[in-house]
C-alpha positions, -999 to +999 in steps of 0.1 A: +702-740+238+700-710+214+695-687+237+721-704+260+748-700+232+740-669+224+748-659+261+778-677+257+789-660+225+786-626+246+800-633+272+831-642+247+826-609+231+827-592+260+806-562+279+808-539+253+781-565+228+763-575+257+759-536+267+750-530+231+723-562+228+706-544+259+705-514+247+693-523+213+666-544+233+658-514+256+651-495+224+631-520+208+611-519+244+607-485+247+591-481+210+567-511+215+561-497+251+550-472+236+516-482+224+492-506+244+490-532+221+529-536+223+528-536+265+497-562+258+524-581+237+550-582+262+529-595+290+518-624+272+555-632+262+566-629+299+535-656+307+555-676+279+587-671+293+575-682+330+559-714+317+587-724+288+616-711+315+652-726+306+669-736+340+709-734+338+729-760+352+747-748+381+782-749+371+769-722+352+746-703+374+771-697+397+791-676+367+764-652+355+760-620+372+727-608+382+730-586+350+734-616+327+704-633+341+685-602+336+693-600+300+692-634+291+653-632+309+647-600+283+663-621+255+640-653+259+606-624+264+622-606+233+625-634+212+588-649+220+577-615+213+596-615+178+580-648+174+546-638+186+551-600+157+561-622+134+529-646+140+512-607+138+522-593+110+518-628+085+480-623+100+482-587+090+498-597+057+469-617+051+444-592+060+463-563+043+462-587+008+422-594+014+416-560+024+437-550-007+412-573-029+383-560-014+395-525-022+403-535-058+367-543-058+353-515-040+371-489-054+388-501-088+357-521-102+328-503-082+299-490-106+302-458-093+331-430-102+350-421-080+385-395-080+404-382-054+412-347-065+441-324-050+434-291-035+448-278-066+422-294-087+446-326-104+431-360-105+455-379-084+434-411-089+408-426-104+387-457-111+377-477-138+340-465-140+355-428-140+376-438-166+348-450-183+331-422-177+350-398-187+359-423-220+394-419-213+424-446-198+428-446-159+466-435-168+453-409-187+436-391-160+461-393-134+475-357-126+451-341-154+428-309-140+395-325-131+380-288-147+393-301-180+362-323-181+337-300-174+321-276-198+325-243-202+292-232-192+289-252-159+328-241-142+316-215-120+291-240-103+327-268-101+347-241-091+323-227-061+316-265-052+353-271-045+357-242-026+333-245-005+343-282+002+383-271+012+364-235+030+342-256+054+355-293+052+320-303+049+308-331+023+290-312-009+269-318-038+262-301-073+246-310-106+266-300-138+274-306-174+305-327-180+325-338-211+343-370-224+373-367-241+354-376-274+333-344-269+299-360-256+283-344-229+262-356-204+249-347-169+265-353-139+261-351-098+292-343-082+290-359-043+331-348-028+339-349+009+376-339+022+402-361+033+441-366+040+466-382+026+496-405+034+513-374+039+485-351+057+473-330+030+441-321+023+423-342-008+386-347-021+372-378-022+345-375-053+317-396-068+304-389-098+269-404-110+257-402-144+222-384-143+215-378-178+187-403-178+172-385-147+176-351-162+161-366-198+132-378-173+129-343-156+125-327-189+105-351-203+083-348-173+084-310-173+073-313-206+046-335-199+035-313-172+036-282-194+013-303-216-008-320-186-015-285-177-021-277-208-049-305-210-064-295-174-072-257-190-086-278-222-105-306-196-111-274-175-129-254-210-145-288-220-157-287-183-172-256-181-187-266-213-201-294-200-219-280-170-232-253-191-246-280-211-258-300-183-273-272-171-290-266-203-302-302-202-314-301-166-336-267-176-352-294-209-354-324-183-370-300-159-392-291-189-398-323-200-406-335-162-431-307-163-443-322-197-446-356-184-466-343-151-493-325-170-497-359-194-499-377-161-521-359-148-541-356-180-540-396-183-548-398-147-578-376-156-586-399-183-583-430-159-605-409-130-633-398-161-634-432-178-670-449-178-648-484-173-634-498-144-595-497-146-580-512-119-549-530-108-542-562-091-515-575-072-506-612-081-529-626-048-552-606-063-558-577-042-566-542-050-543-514-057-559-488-077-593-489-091-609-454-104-644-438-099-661-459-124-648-488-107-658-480-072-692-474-084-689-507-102-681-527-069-700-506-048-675-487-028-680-451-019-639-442-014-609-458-026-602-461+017-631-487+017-617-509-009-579-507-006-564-540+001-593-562-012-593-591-023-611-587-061-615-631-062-642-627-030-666-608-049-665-633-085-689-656-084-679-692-076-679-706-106-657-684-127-630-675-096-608-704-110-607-689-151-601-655-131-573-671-115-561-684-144-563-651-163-543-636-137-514-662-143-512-654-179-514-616-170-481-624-153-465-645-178-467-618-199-502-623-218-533-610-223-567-619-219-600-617-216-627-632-195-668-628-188-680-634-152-701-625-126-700-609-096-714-596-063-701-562-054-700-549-018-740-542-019-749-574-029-756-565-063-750-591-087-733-581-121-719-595-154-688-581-161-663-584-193-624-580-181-596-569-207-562-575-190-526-571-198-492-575-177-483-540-164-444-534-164-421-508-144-393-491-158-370-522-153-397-539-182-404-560-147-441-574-147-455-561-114-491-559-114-524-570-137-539-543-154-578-549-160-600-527-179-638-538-165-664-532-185-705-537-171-718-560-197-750-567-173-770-553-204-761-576-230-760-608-205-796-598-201-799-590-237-786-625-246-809-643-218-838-623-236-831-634-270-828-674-266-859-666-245-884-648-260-874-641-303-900-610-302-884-594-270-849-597-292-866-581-319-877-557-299-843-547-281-820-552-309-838-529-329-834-502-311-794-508-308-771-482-324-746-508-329-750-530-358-756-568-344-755-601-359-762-638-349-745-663-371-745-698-373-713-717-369-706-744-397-681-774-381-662-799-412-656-829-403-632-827-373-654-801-359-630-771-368-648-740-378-651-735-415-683-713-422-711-690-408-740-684-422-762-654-409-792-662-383-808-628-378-797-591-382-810-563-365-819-529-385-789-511-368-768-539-394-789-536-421-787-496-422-745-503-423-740-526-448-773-509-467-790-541-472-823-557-462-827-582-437-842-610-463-815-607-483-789-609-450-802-639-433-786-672-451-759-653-467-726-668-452-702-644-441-680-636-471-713-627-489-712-601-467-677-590-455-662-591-493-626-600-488-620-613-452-582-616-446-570-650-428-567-631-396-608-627-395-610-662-402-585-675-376-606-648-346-639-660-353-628-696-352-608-687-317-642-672-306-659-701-317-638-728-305-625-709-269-655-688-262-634-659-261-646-626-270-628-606-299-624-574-314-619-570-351-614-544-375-636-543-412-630-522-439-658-520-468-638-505-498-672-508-521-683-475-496-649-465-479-660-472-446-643-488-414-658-506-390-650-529-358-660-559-351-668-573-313-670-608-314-689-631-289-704-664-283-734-666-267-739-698-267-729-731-287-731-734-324-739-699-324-716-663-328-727-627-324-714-600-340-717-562-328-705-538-352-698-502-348-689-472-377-657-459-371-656-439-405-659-405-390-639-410-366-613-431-383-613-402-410-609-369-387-576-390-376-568-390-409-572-353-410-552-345-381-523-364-397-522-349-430-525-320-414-492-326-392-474-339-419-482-303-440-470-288-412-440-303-409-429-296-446-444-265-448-412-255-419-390-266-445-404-255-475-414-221-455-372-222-448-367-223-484-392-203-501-377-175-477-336-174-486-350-181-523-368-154-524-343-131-510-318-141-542-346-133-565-352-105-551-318-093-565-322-108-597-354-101-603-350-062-587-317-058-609-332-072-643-364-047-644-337-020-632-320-030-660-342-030-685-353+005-672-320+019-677-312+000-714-349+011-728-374-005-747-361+003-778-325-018-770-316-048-781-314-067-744-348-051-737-367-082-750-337-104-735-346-088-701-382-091-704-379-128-707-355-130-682-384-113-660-412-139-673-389-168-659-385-144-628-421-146-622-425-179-628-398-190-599-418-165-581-452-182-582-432-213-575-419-199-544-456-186-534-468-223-536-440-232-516-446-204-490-483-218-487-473-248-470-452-224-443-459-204-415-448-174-438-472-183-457-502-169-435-532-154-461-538-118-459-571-113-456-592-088-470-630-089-480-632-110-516-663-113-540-666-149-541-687-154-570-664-128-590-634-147-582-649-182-589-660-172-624-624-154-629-610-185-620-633-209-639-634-189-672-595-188-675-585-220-664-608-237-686-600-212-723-580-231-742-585-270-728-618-295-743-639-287-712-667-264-707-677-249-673-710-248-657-721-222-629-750-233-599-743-198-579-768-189-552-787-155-550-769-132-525-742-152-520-719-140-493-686-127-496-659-141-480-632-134-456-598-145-472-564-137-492-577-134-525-544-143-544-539-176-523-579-182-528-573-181-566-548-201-561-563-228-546-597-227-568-568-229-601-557-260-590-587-276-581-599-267-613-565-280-635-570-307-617-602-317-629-593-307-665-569-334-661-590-357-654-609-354-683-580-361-711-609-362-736-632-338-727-658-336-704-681-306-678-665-291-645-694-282-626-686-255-599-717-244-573-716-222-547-744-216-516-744-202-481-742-224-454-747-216-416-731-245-391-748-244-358-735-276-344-710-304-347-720-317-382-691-342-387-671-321-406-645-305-386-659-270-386-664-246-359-696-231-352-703-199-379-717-189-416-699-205-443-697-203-482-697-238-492-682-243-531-686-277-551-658-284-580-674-317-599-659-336-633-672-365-654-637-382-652-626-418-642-629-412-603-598-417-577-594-453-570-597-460-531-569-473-525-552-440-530-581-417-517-565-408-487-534-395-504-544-367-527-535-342-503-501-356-497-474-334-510-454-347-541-484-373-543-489-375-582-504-399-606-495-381-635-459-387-651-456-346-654-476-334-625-454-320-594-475-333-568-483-301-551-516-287-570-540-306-547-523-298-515-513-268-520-557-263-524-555-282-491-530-263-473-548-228-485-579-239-474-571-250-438-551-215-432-584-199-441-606-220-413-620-239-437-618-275-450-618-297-482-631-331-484-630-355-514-660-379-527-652-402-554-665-433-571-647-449-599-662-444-635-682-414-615-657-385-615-645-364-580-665-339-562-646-316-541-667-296-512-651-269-502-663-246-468-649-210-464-657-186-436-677-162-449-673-120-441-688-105-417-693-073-439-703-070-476-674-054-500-666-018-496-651+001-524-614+002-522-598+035-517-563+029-527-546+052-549-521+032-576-486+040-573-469+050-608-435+039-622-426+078-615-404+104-600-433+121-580-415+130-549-376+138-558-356+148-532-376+126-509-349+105-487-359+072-475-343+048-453-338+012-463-330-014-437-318-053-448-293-075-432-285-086-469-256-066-487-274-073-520-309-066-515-293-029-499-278-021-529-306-033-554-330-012-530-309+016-531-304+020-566-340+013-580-348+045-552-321+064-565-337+061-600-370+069-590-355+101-578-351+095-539-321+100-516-318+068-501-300+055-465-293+018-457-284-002-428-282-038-421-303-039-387-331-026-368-314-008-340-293+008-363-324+021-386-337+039-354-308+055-348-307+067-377-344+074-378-335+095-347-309+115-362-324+123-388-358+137-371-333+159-349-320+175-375-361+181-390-351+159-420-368+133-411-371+098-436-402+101-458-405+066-457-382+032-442-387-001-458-379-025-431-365-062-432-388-083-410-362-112-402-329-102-390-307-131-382-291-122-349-310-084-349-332-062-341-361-072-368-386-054-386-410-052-357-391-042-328-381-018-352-404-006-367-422-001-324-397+019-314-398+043-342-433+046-340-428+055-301-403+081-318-425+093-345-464+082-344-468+101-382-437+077-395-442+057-430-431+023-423-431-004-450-423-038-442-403-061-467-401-101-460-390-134-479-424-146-466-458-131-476-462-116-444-452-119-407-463-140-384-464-114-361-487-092-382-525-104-388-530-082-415-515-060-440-527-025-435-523-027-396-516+006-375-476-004-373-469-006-412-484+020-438-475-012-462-457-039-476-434-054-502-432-087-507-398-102-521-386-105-549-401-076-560-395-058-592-390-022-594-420-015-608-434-029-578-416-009-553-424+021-571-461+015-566-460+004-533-436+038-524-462+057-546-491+041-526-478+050-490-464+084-490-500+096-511-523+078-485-534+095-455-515+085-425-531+060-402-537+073-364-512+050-343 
């Protein structure tokens, strides 16, 4: 009805509004025409029109023209399409307000900055986190140059950024330094791509992320790679190090491995040379190594024929069960011991004694039975014999090197073990314990071993009670000798004992120790005695300089003098020490032994409350030794027997030849010997301390240093000899001594003494010491003896100077010459090569030591001489004196 009045009301109004309607309508058409979305619009209000069509009644149908039914049709599709717009754009409204939102949120609260940015460079807006950002209000930055928060530095790199975005349209990216209002800076990536506006112009659309924390990671990780890098050269260095030392410790493995082949095969030569069968079992008892002595044993001819077996088929019967048990505890972990018999592979029967112990591999895992088999046929026999026939016992036991005894066993009560009593001895036991049989047999056994400890008694009651065999060990302290004990029972109520003298052999071990033990000090002391006597060599050359330059007649003469008396006295200190160390090598010379013993007699006894006594054989050799370090040694034995004699007493000392042909139990080699005897009437060394008198620092007295009696020890034993001690207390000590005697008889010496003088001036000599000191000292006491003097602190240095010096025919009169050089030529190599140079050169050699190890003795065809530091300069005056006035040995 709307529409129908509306018709109405125009056709009122006339054409001219109903022209105008149309048109307007035809305008409104042709706009919305002009998209598809408005066409699409006005087809589906046409379908609306056709269905909802308004018929007119036809009074009034007959009054519109065609026209007016056309517009009145474009009138109902124009207002369905209004209606259907207006249904559009509330949709739209609704979308436009959640897309508006969603913006807001996007945009205005995203995490990110972002800007749009003018071509000319003004923010034209901005959101919250840019505001943020840039600690600044959103107002604020409207329509401010973005360039005003960058700094200074980093414009170029915003500038080129932004023309390069409007030059090529394409999106671009750059890392820069930026600026908050408050002056802060931090780092930031700048991501901008281009875009239009509302009104077509060209705008950048930038993001801007805060990368400070990234770029404070970067450095912090370039820094920590500048220092990783640093670590890998370090790791690299300590590398390189590494495998050097590796390599080091592979070449002492290999040496070691090289070591531990030649002691296997040295134990394996043992094992192969042994006169006992050594064998090992597996744990079903069969064979897997036996040696020589134990293929004999089983009567095998190769290892081949025996490999595998089955060790349990040859035992007898009756013992394969103890055997079997034996092996069990060999596997637990135990040892044993068993006695059984056996039929070997040529059915010979034997009685055999078996030692075993678990054998382990490297993981400590228990893999096999070791068995050491020993062929005790003998003594089974020996044992049948004696409960057989007494006389046949007699008769074998006799004859037995071994010292044997029967005993009786003595049961309390409970029938434990308590005593044994002696049944019969044999004269091997009465000849060791130096009594006679009738006064052995009855005696129990404490009667005879004085002192058992509680381990004796708790063997021989094991033996007694098990039937085990034992071993022991016995001391006798009445005549310091060991022995050991095998313990048996051959039958019930009844033990055996079969004792062996170990006291030779018990003893050279002892030897052998001490003699390690001297070795290994006399390193240290040799160490010592060396860089001490290189500082007293500058005292002690600077003091007699010194007292040559003040006079006698001055007032520090006698001050120096004494100063020189103390000087010797650290010297001889440093002598002793030097006898314990390899520098302290004798040198050797033929000595007049009886000359030197009465020397040393007569003046160590004047003055003390003991008189001497002489037993000197006719013709008595000389001998081959140092004679300072031979005095030495003969002083102290000698002090030390005055010692012992606080109230007085004789100190017998004898001397005879003595030829050893053969091993007589006393360590010696084959050769002619001077043997000398040093006895006293003191107290005697208790036993218990016999063994230690050569120890060093061993002392009984509260002022003695402990180094007297070995330092006799240590002099004798560089000379080939030895020293042994016998002493019984109340009885006094008697020291044997054995020295190798000369092969030729004492010449007449044909040294000429050197003299405190200026015999030679003009004379230049060369002086060569690593030690600054010593140089100088050297230098000047030369210089005052009237020489021209050179010095230089190593050996390849002194021949080049040696060199130069012949060139120009002034060669050296003489070159004293250090023998150790730390990190040098030494004294040797030098002192070679200027021989090579020179054959008529004077070489002296100069050491801390008493002489090189290098050099045998002291007048050898390399050195005219020696002087021996510290040395005084009276000393090197004779010794320069000495050389240069000898005739020249032919090199």
């Amino acid at each position: 009805m709307r529409f129908y009045r509306c018709l109405c009301s125009l056709q009122r109004n006339g054409k001219r509004e109903l022209r105008l309607i149309h048109c307007r309508m035809h305008t409104v058409t042709c706009m919305d025409d002009r998209s598809g979305q408005a066409a699409e619009l006005r087809r589906r209000a046409e379908e609306i029109a056709r269905v909802n069509a308004v018929t007119l009644p036809q009074n009034l149908e007959d009054h519109f023209l065609d026209d007016t039914k056309r517009l009145f049709h474009e009138l109902q599709v124009y207002h369905i399409e209004l209606e259907m717009q207006n249904e559009e754009l509330s949709r739209a409204q609704l979308e436009l307000e959640a897309e508006k939102k969603r913006y807001f949120d996007l945009y205005d609260l995203a995490p990110v900055a972002y800007c749009t940015i003018s071509e000319q460079g003004l923010i034209l807006e901005a959101n919250l986190a840019a505001a943020t950002l840039l600690n600044v209000t959103r107002s604020a930055l409207v329509m401010q140059p973005f360039s005003r928060y960058i700094l200074n530095e980093d414009q170029d790199i915003y500038y080129l950024h932004r023309k390069r975005l409007f030059d090529t349209g394409e999106p671009q990216e750059c890392e820069l330094r930026m600026i908050q209002v408050a002056g802060a800076m931090f780092w930031a990536h700048l991501a901008s791509a281009t875009a239009q506006d509302i009104d077509g112009a060209a705008v950048c659309r930038l993001v801007i992320s805060d990368i400070s924390a990234r770029k404070q990671a970067e450095e912090a990780l370039y820094a920590a790679n500048e220092c990783l890098e640093m670590k890998v050269v370090e790791r690299t260095n300590q590398l390189s190090m590494a495998i050097t030392s590796l390599q080091q410790e592979n070449a002492v493995r290999m040496r070691i491995e090289e070591t531990l082949l030649e002691k296997e095969q040295y134990l394996q030569s043992i094992i192969d040379t042994s006169p006992e069968c050594i064998k090992l079992l597996a744990r079903d008892g069969s064979l897997i190594m036996i040696n020589r002595a134990g293929l004999h044993m089983i009567g095998a001819d190769s290892l081949e024929q025996v490999q595998g077996i089955v060790v349990l088929d040859l035992i007898m019967d009756k013992y394969r069960r103890q055997f079997d048990a034996l092996t069990e505890e060999a596997f637990r972990g135990e040892s044993g011991v068993l006695e059984f018999e056996l039929k070997n592979l040529k059915d010979k029967r034997l009685w055999v004694e078996i030692q075993t112990a678990p054998y382990r591999n490297e993981k400590n895992e228990i893999i096999a039975l070791l068995g050491i088999t020993r062929d005790i046929t003998k003594r089974k026999l020996a044992e049948a014999a004696l409960l057989e026939s007494r006389a046949h016992y007699k008769s074998l036991f006799s004859s037995m090197q071994e010292g044997f005894s029967l005993l009786e066993i003595i049961h309390d009560a409970e029938g434990k073990p308590i005593d044994y009593y002696i049944v019969e001895v044999n004269s091997a036991f009465e000849r060791l314990f130096a009594m006679n049989r009738n006064l052995l047999v009855g005696k129990s056994l404490p009667e005879v071993f004085s002192q058992p400890d509680n381990c004796w008694h708790k063997n021989l009651a094991n033996v007694a009670l098990t039937g085990k065999p034992a071993t022991l060990e016995y001391y006798l302290s009445r005549d310091d000798r060991y022995f050991e004990v095998r313990v048996y029972k051959p039958s019930a109520g009844l033990i055996a004992l079969l004792v062996a003298d170990l006291t030779e052999r018990i003893k050279h071990q002892e030897e052998r120790e001490k003699g390690q033990r001297l070795e290994s000090l006399g390193v240290l002391a040799g160490g010592i005695a060396h860089d001490f006597n290189n500082i007293l060599t500058a005292i002690f050359g600077n003091i007699s300089l010194a007292r040559l330059l003040v006079g006698e007649k001055h007032e520090a003469s006698k001050r120096l003098a004494a100063c020189e008396n103390a000087m010797s006295k650290a010297k001889d200190l440093t002598r002793q020490l030097l006898t314990f160390s390899r520098g302290g090598q004798p040198i050797k010379e033929t000595v007049d032994t009886e000359k030197l013993i009465r020397e040393v007699v007569s003046f160590s006894v004047r003055g003390s409350n003991c008189t001497s006594f002489f037993q000197m054989a006719k013709d008595l050799w000389h001998v081959h030794a140092d004679a300072g370090q031979l005095h030495q040694a003969f002083s102290n034995l000698i002090i030390n027997a005055i010692q012992a004699m606080p109230t007085g007493g004789n100190v017998t000392v004898s001397a005879a030849n003595k030829t050893v042909e053969t091993d007589d139990g006393q360590d010696l080699p084959c050769g002619r010997y001077v043997k000398v005897t040093v006895s006293d009437q003191g107290c005697g060394i208790p036993s218990d301390i016999l063994s230690q008198i050569f120890d060093p620092y061993f002392t009984t007295k509260p002022t003695g240093s402990g180094l007297g009696l070995t330092s006799a020890y240590s002099i004798i034993k560089r000379h080939g000899g030895n020293i042994q001690v016998v002493s019984l207390p109340g009885s006094g000590a008697t020291f044997d001594i054995h020295i190798s005697a000369a092969d030729e008889m004492l010449g007449k010496s044909t040294s000429v003494p050197g003299q405190l003088s200026k015999a030679m001036p003009g004379k230049s000599i060369l002086v060569m010491d690593d030690i600054a000191t010593i140089r100088s000292l050297a230098s000047a006491m030369l210089e005052e003896l009237g020489y021209t003097v050179v010095t230089c602190a190593e050996g390849s240095e002194a021949v080049k100077l040696y060199c130069e010096s012949k060139e120009r025919g002034e060669a050296f009169a003489a070159v004293i010459l250090d023998m150790t050089v730390p990190g040098g030529m030494g004294g040797k190599e030098a002192a070679e090569r200027i021989c090579s140079i020179d054959p008529d050169a004077v070489l002296v050699i100069s050491s801390g030591y008493s002489v090189d190890l290098g050099i045998a003795e002291k007048d050898t065809l390399l050195f005219n001489g020696s002087v021996a530091k510290p040395y005084s300069l009276q000393e090197l005056a004779l010794e320069i004196s000495r050389v240069l006035n000898r005739k020249r040995p032919t090199r």
